[in-house]
PDB file of N, CA, C and O in Angstrom, chain B, residues numbered from 101:
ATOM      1  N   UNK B 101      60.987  25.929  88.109  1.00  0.00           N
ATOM      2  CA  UNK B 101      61.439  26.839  87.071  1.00  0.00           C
ATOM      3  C   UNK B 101      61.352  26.187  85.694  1.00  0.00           C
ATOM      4  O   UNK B 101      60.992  26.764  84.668  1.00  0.00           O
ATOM      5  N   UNK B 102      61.739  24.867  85.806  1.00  0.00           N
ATOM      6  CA  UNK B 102      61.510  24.175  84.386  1.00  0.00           C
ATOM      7  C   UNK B 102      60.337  24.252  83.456  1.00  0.00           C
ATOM      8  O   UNK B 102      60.202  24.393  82.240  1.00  0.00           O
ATOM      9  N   UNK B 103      59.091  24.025  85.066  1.00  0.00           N
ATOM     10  CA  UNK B 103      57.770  23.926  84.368  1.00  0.00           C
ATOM     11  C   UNK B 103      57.278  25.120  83.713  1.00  0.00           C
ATOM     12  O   UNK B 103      56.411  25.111  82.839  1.00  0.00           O
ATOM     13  N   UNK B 104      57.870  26.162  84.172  1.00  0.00           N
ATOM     14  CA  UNK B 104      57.628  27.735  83.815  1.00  0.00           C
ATOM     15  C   UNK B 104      57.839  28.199  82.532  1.00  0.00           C
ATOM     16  O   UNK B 104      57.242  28.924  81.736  1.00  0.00           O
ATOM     17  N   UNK B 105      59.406  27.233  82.585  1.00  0.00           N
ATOM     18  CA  UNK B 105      60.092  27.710  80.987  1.00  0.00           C
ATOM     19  C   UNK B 105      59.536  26.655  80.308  1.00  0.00           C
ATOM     20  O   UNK B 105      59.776  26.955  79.139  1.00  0.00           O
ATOM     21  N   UNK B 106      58.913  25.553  80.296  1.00  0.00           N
ATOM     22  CA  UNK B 106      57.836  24.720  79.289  1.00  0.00           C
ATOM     23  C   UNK B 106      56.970  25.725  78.764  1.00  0.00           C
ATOM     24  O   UNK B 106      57.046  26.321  77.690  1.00  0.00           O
ATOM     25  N   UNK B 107      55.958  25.845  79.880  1.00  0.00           N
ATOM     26  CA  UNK B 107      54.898  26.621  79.610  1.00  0.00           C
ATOM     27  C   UNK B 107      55.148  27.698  78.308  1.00  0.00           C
ATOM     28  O   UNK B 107      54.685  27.686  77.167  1.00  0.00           O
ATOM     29  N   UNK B 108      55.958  28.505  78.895  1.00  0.00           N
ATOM     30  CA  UNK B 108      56.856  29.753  77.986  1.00  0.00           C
ATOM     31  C   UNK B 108      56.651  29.012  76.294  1.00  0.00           C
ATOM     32  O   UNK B 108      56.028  29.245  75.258  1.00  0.00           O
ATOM     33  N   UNK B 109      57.677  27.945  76.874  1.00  0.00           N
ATOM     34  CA  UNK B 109      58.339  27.153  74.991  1.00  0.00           C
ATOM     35  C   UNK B 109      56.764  26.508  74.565  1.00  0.00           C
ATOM     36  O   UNK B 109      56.828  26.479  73.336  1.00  0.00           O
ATOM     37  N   UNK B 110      55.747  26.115  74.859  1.00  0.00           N
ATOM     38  CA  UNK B 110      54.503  25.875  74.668  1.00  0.00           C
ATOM     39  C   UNK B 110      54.012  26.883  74.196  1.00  0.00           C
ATOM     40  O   UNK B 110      53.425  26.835  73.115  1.00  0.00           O
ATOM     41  N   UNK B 111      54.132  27.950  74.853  1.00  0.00           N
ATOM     42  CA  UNK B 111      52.728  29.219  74.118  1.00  0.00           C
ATOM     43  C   UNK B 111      54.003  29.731  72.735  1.00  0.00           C
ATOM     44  O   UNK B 111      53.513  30.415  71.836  1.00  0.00           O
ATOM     45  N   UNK B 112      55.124  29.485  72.650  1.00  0.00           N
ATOM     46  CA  UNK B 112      55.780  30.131  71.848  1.00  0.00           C
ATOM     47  C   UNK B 112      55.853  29.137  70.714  1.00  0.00           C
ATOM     48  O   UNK B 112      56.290  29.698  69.709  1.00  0.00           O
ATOM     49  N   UNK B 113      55.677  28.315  70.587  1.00  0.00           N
ATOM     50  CA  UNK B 113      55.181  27.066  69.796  1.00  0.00           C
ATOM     51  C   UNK B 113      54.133  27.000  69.220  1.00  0.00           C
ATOM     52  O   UNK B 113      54.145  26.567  68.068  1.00  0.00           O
ATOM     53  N   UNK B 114      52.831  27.421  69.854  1.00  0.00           N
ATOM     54  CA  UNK B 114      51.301  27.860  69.864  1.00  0.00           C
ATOM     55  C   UNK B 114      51.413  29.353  68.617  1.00  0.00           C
ATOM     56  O   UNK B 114      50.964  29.369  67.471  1.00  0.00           O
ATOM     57  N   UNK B 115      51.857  30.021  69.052  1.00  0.00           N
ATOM     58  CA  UNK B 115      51.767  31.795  68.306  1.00  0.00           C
ATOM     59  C   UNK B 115      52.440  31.408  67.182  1.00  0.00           C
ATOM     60  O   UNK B 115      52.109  31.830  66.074  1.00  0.00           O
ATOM     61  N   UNK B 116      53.368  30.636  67.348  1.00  0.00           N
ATOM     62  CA  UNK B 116      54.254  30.433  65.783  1.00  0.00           C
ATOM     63  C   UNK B 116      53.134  29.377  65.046  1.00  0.00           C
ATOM     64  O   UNK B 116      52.939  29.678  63.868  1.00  0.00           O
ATOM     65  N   UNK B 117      52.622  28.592  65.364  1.00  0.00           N
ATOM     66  CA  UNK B 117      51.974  27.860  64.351  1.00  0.00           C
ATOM     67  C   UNK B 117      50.919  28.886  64.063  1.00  0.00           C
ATOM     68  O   UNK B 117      50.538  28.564  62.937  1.00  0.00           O
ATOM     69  N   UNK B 118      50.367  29.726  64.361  1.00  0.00           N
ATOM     70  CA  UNK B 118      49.077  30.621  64.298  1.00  0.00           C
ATOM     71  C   UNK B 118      49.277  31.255  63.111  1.00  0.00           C
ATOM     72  O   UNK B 118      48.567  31.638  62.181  1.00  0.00           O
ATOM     73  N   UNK B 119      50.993  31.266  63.526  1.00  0.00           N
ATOM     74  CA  UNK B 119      50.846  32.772  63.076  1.00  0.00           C
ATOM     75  C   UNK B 119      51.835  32.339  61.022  1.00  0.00           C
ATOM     76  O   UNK B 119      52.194  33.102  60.125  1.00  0.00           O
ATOM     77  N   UNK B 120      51.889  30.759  61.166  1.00  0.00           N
ATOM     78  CA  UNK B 120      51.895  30.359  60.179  1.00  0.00           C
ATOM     79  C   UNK B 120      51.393  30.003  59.128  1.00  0.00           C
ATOM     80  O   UNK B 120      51.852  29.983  57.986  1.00  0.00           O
ATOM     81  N   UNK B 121      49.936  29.571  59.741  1.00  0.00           N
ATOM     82  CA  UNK B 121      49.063  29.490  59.440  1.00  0.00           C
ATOM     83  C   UNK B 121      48.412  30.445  59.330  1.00  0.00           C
ATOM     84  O   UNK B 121      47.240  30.115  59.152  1.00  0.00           O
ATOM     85  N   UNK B 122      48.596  31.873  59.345  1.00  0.00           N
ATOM     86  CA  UNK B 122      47.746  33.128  59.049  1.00  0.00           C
ATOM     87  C   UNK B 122      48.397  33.684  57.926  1.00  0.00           C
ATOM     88  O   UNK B 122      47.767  34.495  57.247  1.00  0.00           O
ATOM     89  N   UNK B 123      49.913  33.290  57.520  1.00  0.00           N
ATOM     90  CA  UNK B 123      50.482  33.720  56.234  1.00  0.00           C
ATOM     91  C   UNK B 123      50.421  32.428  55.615  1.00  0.00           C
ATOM     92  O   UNK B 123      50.156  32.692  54.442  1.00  0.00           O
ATOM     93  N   UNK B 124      50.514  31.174  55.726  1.00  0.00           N
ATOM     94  CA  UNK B 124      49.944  30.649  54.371  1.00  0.00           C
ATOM     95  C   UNK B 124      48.564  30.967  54.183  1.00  0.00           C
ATOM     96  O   UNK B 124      48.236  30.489  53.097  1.00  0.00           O
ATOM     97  N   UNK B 125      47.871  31.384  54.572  1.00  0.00           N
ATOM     98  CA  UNK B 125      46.299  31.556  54.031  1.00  0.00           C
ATOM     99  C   UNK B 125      46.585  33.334  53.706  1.00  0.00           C
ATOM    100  O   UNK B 125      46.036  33.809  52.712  1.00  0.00           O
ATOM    101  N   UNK B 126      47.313  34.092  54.448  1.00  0.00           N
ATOM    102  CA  UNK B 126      47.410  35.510  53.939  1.00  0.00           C
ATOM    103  C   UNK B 126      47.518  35.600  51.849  1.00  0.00           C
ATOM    104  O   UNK B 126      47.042  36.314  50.966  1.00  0.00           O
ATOM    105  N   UNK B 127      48.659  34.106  51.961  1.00  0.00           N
ATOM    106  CA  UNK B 127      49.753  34.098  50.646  1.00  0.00           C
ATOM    107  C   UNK B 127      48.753  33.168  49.472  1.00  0.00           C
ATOM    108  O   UNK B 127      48.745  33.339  48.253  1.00  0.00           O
ATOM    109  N   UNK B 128      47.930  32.139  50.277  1.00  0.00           N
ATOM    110  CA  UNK B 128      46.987  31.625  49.184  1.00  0.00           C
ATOM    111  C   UNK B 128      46.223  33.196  48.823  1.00  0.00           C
ATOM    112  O   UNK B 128      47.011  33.839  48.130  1.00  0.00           O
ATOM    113  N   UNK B 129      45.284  33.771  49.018  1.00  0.00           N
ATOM    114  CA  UNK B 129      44.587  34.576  49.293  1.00  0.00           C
ATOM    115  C   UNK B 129      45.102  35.519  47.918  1.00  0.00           C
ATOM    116  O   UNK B 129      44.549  35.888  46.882  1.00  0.00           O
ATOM    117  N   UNK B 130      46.153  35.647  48.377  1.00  0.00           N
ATOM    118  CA  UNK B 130      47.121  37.039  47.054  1.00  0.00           C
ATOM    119  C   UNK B 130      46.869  36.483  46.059  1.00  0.00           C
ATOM    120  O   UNK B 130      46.207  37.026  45.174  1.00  0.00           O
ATOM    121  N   UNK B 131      47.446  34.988  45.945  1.00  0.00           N
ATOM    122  CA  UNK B 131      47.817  34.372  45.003  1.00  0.00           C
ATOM    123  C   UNK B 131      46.688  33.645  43.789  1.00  0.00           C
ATOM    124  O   UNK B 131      46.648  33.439  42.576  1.00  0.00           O
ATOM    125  N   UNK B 132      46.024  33.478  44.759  1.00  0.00           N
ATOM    126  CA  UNK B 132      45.039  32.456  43.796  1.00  0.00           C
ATOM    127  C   UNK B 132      44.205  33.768  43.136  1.00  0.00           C
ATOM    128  O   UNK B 132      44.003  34.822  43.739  1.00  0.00           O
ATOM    129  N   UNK B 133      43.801  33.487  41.870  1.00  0.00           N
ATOM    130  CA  UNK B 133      42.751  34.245  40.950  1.00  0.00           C
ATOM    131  C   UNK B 133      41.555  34.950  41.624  1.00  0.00           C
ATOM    132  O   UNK B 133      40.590  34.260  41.951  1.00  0.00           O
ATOM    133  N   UNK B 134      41.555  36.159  41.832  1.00  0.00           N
ATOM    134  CA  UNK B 134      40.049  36.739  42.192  1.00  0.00           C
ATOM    135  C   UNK B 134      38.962  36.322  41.192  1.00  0.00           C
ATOM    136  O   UNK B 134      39.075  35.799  40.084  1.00  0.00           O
ATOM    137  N   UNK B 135      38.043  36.639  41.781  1.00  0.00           N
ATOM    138  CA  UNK B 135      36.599  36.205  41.647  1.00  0.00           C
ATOM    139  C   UNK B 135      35.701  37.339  41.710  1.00  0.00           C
ATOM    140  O   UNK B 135      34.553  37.141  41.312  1.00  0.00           O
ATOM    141  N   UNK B 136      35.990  38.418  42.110  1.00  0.00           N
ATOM    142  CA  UNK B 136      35.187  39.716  42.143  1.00  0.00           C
ATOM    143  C   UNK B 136      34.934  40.060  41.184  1.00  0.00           C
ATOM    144  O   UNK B 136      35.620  40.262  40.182  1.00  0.00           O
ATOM    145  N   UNK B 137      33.755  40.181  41.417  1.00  0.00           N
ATOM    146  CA  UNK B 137      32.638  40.658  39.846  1.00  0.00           C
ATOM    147  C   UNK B 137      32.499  39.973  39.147  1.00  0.00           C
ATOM    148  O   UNK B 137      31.974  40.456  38.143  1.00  0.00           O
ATOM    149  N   UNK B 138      32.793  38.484  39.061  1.00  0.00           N
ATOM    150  CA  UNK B 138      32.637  37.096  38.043  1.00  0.00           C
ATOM    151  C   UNK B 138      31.175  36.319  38.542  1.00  0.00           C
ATOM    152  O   UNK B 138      30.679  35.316  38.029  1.00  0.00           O
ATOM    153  N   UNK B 139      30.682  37.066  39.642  1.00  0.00           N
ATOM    154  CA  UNK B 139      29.663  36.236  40.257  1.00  0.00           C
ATOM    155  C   UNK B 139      28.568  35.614  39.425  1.00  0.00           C
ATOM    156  O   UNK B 139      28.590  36.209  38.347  1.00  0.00           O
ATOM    157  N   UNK B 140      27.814  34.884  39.420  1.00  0.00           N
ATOM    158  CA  UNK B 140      26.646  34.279  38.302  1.00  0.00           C
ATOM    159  C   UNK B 140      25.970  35.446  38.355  1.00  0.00           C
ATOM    160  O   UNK B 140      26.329  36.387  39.062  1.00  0.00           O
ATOM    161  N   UNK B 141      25.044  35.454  37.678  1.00  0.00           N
ATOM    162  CA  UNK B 141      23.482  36.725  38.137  1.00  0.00           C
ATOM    163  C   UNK B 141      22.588  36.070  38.419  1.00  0.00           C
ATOM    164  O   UNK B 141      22.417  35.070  37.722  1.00  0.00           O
ATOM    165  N   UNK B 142      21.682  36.316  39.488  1.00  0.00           N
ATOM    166  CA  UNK B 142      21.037  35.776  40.282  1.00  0.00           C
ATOM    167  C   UNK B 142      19.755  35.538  39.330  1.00  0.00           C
ATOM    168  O   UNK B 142      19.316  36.504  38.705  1.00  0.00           O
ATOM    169  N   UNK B 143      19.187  34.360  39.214  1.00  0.00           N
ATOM    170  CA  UNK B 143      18.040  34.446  38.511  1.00  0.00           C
ATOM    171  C   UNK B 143      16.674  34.814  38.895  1.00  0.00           C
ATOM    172  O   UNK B 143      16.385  34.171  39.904  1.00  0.00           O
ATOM    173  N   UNK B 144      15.492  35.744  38.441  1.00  0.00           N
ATOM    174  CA  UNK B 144      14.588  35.856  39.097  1.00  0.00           C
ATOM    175  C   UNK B 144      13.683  34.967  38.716  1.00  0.00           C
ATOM    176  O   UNK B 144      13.379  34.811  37.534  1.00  0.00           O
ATOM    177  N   UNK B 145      13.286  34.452  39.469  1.00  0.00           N
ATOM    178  CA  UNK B 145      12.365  32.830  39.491  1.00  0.00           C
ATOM    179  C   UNK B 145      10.559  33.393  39.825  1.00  0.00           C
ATOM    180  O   UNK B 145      10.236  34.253  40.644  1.00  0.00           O
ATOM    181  N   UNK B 146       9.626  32.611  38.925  1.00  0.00           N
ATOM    182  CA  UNK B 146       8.223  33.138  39.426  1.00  0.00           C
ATOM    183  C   UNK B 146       7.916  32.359  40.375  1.00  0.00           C
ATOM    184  O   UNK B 146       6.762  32.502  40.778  1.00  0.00           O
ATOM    185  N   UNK B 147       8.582  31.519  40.926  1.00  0.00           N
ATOM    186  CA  UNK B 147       7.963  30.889  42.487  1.00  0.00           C
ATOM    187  C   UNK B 147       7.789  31.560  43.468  1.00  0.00           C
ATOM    188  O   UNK B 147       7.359  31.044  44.500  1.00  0.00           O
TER     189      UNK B 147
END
């Protein structure tokens, strides 16, 4: 039964870091300065 309830506290250990790591990158994401529509313009080259 112990090894069962490891397992359990393992995957619940697992989803929480995931899922911590999916809101600090959700929260960088908001946060940091967009870039849309700032792109260079592509140069047309005669090569």
């Amino acid at each position: 039964m112990a090894t069962a309830l490891g397992l359990i506290g393992l995957l619940v250990v697992i989803v929480c870091v995931i899922a911590l790591a999916a809101a600090v990158t959700w929260l960088v994401v908001k946060i940091s300065p967009t870039t849309v529509g700032k792109k260079p313009a592509a140069k047309s080259g005669d090569s």
